[in-house]
C-alpha positions as protocol buffer text, in pm:
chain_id: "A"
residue {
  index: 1
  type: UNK
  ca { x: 800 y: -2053 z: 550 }
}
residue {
  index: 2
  type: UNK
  ca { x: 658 y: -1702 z: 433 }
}
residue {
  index: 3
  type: UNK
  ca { x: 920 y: -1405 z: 407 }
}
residue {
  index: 4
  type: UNK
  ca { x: 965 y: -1151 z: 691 }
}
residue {
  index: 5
  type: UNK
  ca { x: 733 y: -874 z: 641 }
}
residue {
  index: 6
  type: UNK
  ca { x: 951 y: -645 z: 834 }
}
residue {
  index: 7
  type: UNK
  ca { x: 1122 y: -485 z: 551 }
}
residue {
  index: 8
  type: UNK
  ca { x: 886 y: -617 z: 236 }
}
residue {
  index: 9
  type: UNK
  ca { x: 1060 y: -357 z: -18 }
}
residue {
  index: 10
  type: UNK
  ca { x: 1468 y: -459 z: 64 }
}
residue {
  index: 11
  type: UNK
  ca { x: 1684 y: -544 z: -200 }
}
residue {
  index: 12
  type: UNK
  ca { x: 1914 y: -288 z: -442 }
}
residue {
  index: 13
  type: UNK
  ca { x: 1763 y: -442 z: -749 }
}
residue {
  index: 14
  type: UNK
  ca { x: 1374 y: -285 z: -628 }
}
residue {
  index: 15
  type: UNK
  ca { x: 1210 y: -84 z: -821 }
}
residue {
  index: 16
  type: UNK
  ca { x: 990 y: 37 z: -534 }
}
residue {
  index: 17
  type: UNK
  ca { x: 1236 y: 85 z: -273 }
}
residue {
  index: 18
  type: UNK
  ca { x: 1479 y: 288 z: -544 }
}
residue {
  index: 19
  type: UNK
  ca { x: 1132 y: 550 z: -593 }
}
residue {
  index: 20
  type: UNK
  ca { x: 1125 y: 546 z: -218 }
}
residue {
  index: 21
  type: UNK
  ca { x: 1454 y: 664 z: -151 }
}
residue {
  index: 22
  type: UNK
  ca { x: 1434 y: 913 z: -386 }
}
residue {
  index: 23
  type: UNK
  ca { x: 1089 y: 1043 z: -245 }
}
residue {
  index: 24
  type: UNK
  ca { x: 1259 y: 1071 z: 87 }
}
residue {
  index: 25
  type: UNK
  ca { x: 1468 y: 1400 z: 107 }
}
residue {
  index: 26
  type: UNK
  ca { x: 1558 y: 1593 z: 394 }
}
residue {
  index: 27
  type: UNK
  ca { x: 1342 y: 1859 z: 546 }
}
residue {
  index: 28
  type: UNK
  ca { x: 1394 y: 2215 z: 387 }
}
residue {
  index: 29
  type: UNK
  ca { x: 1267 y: 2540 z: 486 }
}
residue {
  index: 30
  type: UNK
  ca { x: 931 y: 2611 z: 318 }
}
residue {
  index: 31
  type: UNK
  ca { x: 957 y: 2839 z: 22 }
}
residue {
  index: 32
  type: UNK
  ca { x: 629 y: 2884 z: -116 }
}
residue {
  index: 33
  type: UNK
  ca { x: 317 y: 3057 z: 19 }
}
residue {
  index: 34
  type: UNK
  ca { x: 36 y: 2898 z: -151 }
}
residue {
  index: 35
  type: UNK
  ca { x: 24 y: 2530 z: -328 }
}
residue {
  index: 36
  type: UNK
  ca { x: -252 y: 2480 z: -559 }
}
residue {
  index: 37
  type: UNK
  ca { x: -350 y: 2123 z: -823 }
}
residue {
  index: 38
  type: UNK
  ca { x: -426 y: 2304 z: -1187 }
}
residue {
  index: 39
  type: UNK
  ca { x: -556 y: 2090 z: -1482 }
}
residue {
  index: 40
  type: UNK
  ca { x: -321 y: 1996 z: -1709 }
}
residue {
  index: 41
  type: UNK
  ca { x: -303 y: 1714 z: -2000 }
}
residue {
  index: 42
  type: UNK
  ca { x: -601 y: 1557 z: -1819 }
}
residue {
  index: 43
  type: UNK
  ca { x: -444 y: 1522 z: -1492 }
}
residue {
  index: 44
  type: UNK
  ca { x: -412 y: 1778 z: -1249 }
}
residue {
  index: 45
  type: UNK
  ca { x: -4 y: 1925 z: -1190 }
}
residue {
  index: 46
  type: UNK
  ca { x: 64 y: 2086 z: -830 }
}
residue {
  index: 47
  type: UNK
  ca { x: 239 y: 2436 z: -855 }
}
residue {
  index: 48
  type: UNK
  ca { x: 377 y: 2597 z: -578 }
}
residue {
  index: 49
  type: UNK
  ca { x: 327 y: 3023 z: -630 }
}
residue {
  index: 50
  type: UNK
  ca { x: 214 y: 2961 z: -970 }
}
residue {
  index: 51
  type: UNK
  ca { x: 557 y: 2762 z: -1021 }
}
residue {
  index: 52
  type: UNK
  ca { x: 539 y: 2404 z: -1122 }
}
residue {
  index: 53
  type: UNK
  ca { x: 629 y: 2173 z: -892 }
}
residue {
  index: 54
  type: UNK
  ca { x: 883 y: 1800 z: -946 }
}
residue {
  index: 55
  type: UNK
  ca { x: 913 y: 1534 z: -862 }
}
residue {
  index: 56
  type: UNK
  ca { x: 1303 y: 1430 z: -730 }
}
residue {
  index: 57
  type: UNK
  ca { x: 1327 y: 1243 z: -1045 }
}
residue {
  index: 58
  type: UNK
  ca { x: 1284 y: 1604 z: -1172 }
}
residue {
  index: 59
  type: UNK
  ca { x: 956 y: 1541 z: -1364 }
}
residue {
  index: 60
  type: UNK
  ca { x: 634 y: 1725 z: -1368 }
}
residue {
  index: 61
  type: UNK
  ca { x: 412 y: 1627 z: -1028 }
}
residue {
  index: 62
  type: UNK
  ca { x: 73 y: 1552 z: -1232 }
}
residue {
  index: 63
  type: UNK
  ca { x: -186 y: 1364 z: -1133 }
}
residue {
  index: 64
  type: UNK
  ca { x: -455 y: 1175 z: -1295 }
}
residue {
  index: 65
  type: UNK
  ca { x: -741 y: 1187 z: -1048 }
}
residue {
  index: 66
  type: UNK
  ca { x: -877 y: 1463 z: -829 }
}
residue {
  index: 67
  type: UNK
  ca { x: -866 y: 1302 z: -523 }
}
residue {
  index: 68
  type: UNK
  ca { x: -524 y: 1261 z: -541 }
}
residue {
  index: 69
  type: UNK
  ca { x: -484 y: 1613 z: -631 }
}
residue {
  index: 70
  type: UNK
  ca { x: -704 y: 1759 z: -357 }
}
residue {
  index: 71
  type: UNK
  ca { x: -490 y: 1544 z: -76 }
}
residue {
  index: 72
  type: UNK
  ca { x: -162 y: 1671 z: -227 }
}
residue {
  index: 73
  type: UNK
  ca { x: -249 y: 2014 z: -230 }
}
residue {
  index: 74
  type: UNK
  ca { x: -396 y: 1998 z: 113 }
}
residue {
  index: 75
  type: UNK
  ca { x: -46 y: 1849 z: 184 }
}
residue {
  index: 76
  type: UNK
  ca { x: 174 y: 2135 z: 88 }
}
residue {
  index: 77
  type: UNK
  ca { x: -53 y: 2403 z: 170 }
}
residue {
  index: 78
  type: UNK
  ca { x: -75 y: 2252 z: 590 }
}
residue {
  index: 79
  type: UNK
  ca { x: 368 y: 2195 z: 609 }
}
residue {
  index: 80
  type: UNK
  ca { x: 519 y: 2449 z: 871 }
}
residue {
  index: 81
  type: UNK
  ca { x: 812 y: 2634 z: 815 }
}
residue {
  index: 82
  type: UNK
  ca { x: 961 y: 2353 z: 761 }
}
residue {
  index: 83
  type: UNK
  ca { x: 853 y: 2079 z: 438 }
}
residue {
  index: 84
  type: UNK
  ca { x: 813 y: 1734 z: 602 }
}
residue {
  index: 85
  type: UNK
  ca { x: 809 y: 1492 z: 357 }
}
residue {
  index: 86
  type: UNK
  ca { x: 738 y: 1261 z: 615 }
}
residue {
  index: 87
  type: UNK
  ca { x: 382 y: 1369 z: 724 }
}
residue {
  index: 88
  type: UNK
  ca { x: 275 y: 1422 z: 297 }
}
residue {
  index: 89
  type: UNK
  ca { x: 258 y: 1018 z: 251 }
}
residue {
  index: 90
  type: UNK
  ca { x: 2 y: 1111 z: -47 }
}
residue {
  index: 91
  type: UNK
  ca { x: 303 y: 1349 z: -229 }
}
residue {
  index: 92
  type: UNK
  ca { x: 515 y: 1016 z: -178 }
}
residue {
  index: 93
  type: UNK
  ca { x: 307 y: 791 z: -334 }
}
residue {
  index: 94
  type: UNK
  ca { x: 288 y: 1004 z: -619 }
}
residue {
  index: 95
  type: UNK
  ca { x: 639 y: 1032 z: -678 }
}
residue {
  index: 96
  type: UNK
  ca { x: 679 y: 708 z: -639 }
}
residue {
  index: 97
  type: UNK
  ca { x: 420 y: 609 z: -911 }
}
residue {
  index: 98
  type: UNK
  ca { x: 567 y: 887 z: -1162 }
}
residue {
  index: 99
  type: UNK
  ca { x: 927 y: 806 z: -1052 }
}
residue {
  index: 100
  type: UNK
  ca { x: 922 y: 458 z: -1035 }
}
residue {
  index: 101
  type: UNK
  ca { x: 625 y: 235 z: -1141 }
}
residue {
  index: 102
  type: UNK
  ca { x: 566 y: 359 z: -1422 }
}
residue {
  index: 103
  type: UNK
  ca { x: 894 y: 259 z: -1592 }
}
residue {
  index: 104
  type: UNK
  ca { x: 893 y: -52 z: -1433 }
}
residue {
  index: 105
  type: UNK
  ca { x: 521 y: -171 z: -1373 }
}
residue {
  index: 106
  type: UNK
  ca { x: 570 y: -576 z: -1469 }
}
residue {
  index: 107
  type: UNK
  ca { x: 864 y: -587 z: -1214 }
}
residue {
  index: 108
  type: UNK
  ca { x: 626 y: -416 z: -963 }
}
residue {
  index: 109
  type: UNK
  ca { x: 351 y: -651 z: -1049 }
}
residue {
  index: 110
  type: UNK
  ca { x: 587 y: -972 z: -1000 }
}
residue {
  index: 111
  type: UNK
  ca { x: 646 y: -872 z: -655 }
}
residue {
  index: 112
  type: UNK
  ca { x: 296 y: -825 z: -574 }
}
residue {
  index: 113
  type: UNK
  ca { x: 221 y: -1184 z: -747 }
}
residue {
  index: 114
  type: UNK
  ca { x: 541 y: -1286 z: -547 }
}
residue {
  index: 115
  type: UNK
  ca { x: 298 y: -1150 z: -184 }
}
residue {
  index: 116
  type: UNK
  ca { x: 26 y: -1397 z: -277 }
}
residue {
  index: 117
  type: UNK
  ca { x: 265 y: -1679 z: -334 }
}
residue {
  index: 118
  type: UNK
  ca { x: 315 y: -1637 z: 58 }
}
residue {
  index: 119
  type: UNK
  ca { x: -13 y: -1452 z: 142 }
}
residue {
  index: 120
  type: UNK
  ca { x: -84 y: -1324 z: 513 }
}
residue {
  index: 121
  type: UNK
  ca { x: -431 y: -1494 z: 504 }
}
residue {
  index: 122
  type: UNK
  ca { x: -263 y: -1866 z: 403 }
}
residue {
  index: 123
  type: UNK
  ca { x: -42 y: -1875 z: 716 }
}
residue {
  index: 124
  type: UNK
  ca { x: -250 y: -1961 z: 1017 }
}
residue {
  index: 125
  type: UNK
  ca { x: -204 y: -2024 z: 1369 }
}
residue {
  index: 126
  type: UNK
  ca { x: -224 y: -2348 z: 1531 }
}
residue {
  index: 127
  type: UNK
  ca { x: -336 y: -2187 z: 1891 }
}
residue {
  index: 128
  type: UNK
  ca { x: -426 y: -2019 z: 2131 }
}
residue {
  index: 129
  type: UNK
  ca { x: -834 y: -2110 z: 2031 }
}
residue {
  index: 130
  type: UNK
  ca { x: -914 y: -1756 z: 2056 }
}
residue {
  index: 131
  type: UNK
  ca { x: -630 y: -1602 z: 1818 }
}
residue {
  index: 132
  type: UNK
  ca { x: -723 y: -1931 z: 1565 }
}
residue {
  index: 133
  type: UNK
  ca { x: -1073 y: -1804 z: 1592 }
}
residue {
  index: 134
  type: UNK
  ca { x: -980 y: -1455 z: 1534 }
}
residue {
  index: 135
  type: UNK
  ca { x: -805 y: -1503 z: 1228 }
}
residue {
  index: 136
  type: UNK
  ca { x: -1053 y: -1732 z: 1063 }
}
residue {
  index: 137
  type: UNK
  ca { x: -1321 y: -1511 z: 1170 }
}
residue {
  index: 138
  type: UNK
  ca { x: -1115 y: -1210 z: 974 }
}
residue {
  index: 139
  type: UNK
  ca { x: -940 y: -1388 z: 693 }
}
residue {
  index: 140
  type: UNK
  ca { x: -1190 y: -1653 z: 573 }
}
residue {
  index: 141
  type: UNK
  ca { x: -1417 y: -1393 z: 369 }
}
residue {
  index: 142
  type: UNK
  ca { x: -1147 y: -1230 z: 246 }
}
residue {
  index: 143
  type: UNK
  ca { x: -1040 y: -1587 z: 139 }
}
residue {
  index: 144
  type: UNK
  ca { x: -1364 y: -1666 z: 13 }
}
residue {
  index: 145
  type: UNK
  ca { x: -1382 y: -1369 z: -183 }
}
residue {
  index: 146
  type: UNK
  ca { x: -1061 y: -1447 z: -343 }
}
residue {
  index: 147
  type: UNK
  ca { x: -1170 y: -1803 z: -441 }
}
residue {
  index: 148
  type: UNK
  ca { x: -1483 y: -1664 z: -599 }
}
residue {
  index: 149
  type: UNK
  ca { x: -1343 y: -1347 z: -819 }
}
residue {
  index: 150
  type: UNK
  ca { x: -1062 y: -1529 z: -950 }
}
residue {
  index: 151
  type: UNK
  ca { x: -1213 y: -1923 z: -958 }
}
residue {
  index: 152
  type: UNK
  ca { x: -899 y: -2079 z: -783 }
}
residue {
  index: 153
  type: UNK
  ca { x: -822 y: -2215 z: -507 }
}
residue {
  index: 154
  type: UNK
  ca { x: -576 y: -2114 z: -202 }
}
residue {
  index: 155
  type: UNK
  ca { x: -363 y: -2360 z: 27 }
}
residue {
  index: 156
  type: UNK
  ca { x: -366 y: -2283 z: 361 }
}
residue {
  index: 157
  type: UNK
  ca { x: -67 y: -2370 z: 620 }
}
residue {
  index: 158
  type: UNK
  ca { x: -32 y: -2389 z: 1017 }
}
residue {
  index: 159
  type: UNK
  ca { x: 270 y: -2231 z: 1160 }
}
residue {
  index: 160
  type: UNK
  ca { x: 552 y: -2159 z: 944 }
}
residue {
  index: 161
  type: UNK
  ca { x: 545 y: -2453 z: 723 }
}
residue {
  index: 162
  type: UNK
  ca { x: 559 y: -2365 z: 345 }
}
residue {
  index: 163
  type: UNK
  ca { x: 261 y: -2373 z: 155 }
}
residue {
  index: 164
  type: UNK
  ca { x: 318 y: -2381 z: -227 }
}
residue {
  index: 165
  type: UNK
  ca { x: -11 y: -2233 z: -389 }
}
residue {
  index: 166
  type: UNK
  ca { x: -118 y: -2378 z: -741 }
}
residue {
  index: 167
  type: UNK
  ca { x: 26 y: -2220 z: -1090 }
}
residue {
  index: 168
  type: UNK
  ca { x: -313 y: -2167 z: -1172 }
}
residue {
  index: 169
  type: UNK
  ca { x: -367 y: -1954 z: -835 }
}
residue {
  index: 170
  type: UNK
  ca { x: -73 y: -1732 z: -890 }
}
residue {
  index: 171
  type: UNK
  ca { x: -169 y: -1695 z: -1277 }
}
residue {
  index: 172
  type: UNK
  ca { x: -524 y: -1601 z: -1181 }
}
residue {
  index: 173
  type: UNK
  ca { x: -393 y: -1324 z: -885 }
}
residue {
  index: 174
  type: UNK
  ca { x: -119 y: -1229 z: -1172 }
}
residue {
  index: 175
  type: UNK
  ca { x: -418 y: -1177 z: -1433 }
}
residue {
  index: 176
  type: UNK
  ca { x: -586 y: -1005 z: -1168 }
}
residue {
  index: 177
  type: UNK
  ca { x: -306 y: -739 z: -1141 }
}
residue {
  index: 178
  type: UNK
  ca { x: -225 y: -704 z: -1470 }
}
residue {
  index: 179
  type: UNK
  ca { x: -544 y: -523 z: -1448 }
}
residue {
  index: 180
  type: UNK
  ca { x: -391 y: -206 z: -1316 }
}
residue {
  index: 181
  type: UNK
  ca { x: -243 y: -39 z: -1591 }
}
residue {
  index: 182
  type: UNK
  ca { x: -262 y: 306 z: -1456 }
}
residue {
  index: 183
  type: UNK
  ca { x: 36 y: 361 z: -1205 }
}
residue {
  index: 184
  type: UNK
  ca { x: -117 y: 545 z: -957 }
}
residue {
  index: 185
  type: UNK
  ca { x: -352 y: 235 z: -875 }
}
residue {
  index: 186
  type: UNK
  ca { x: -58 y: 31 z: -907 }
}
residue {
  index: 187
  type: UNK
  ca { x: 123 y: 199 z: -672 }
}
residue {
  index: 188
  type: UNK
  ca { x: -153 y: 189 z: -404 }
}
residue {
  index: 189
  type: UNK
  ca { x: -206 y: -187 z: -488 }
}
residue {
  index: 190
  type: UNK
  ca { x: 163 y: -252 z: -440 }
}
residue {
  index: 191
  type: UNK
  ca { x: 174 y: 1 z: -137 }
}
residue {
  index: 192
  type: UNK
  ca { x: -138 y: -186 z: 31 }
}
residue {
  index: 193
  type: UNK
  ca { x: -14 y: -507 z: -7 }
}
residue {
  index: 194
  type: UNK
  ca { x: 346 y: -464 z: 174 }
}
residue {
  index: 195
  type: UNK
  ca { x: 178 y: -304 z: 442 }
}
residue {
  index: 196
  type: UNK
  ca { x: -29 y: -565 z: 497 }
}
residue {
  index: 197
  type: UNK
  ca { x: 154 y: -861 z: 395 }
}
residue {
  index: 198
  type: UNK
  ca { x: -126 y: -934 z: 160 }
}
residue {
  index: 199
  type: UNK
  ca { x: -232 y: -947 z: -164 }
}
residue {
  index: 200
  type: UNK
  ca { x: -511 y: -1028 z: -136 }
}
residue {
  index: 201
  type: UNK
  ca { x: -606 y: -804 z: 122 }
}
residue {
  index: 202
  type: UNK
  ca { x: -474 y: -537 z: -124 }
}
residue {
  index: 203
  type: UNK
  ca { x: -720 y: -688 z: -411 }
}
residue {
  index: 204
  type: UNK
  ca { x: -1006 y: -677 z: -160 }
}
residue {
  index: 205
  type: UNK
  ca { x: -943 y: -319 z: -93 }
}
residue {
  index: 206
  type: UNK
  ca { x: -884 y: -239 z: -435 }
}
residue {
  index: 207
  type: UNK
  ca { x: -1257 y: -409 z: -574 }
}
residue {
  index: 208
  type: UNK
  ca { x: -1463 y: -233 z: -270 }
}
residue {
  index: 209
  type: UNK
  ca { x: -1518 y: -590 z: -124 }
}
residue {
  index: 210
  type: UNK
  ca { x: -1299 y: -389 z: 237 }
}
residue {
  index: 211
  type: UNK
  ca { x: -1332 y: -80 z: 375 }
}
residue {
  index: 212
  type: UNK
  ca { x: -1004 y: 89 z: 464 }
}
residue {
  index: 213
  type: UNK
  ca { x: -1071 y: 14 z: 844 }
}
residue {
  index: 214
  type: UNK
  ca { x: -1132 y: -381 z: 798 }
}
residue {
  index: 215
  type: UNK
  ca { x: -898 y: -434 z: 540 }
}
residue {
  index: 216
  type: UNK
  ca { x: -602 y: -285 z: 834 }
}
residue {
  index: 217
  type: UNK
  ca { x: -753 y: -410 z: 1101 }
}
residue {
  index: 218
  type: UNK
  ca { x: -744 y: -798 z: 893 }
}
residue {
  index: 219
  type: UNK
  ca { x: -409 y: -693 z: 842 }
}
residue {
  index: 220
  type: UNK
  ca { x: -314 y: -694 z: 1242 }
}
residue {
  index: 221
  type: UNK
  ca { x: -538 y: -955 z: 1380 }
}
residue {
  index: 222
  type: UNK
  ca { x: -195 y: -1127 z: 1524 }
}
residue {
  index: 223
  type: UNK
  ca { x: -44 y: -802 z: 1621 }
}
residue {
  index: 224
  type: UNK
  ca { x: -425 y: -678 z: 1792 }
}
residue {
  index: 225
  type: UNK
  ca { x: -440 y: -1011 z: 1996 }
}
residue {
  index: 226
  type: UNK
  ca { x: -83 y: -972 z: 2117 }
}
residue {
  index: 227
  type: UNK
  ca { x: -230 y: -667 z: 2279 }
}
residue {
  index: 228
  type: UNK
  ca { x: -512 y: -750 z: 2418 }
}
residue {
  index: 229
  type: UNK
  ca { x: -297 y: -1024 z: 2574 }
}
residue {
  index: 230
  type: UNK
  ca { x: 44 y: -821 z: 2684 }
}
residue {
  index: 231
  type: UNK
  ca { x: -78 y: -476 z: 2624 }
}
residue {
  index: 232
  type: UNK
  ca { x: 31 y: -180 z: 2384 }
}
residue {
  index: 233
  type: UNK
  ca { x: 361 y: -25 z: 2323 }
}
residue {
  index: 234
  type: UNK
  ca { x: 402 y: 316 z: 2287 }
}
residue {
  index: 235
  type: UNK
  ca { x: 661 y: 298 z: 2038 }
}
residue {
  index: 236
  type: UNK
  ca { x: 542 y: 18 z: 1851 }
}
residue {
  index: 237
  type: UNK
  ca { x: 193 y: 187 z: 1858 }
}
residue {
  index: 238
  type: UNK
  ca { x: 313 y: 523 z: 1696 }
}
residue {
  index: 239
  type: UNK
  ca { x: 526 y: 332 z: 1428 }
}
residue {
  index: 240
  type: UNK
  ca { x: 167 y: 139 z: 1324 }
}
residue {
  index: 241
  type: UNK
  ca { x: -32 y: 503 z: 1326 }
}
residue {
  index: 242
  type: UNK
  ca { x: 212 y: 606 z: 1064 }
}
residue {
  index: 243
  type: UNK
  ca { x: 207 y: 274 z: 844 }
}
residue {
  index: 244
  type: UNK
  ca { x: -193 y: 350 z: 864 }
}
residue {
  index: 245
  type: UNK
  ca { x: -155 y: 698 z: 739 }
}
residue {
  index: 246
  type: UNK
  ca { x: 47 y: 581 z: 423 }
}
residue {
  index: 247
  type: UNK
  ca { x: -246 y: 293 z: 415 }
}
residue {
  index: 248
  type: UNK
  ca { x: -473 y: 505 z: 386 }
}
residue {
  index: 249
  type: UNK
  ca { x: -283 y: 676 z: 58 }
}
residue {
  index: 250
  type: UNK
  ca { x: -274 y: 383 z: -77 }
}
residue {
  index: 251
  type: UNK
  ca { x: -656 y: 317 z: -64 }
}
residue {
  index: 252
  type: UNK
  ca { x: -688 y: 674 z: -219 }
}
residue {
  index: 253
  type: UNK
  ca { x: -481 y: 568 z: -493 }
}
residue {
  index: 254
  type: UNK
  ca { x: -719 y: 240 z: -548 }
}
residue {
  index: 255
  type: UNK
  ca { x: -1038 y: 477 z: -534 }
}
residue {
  index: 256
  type: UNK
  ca { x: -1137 y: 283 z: -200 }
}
residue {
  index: 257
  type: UNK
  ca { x: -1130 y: 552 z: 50 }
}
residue {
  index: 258
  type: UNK
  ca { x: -1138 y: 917 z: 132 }
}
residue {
  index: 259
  type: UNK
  ca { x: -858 y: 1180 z: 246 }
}
């Protein structure tokens, strides 16, 4: 049966979840009056009042791409008189990459490889007709897509039976992300893909073949027909705005969308 996407990064041994923790301090008072992305050694390093800024790995916040840069600075420069790390998802992802992918970037691969081995898109429903029909209308091009980049094949399932996808699939989706050498893109890969519990979702974003919009809302076709069925709630409807916001990061990362 595929994992629970609940909590996709768990585990001590993480690399990802270690960068996260560290990227999550408390709020402090704001001490800075102006935050501003400088070149520097090709990338682009934020500095607070002229100051430069770390990371909480204490290393240099740089940057490699200016859209990256511009959404950071925009970050710091709109926090109140407090810092909330928690509304500056762009900032995290950052430290994350520089903190923790880049040291470790074939353990963070593996995991992503270990996503498709269990992909979203392979586990379908059985019934109601409409959700079936929602999902294949959704997940098929994604699926056909995926067939056609990489020349494999996927295994679909119904329910929660196992599906075991061919060695040659997972090698193909493992060349495919071997790809990413730059951690930053990495980052947002990995990022995109436990948010949506898919790879290849994540892939699709990543090559321009989704927009950020489609590739989310592919992501929730189960969780968008409960909805329309039972209705919305409140809490669990703020919890997915925020998920979307560090979505969205993670499509900046890959180049695919716009702050």
């Amino acid at each position: 049966m595929p994992p629970d996407r609940s909590t996709p990064d768990g585990g001590d041994d993480n690399p990802m979840e270690a960068a996260r923790r560290l990227t999550a301090p408390p709020k402090q008072k704001r001490f800075y009056q102006d935050a501003r992305m400088e070149p520097e050694d090709g990338g682009f390093a934020l500095r607070l009042d002229g100051r430069r800024a770390m990371t909480p790995g204490r290393r240099p916040l740089v940057v490699p791409h200016a859209r990256l840069a511009e959404a950071i600075a925009a970050e710091w420069n709109t926090q109140a008189d407090e810092i909330d790390p928690a509304s500056m998802p762009v900032t995290r992802l950052a430290n994350t990459a520089i903190d923790g992918v880049a040291a470790q970037v074939d353990e963070v691969r593996a995991q992503i490889v270990n996503y498709a081995g269990t992909d979203l898109l392979c586990y379908r429903a059985g019934e109601p007709a409409g959700l079936v029909e929602r999902q294949r209308s959704a997940w098929d091009p994604i699926l056909a897509w995926a067939e056609q980049r990489l020349a494999v094949r996927f295994v679909l399932a119904e329910g929660f039976v196992h599906a075991a996808q061919p060695a040659e699939t997972l090698a193909a989706i493992m060349k495919a992300v071997a790809a990413f050498d730059e951690p930053f893109r990495l980052t947002g890969l990995h990022l995109a893909t436990t948010l949506t519990g898919s790879a290849l979702i994540a892939l699709a974003l990543a090559n321009s073949a989704l927009t950020t919009e489609t590739a989310w809302s592919a992501a929730h076709v189960d969780e968008d027909w409960n909805i329309a069925q039972w209705g919305e709630d409140e809490e669990a409807a703020a919890r997915q705005a925020r998920r979307f916001t560090d979505f969205r990061a993670a499509a900046l990362a890959l180049g695919a969308g716009r702050w």
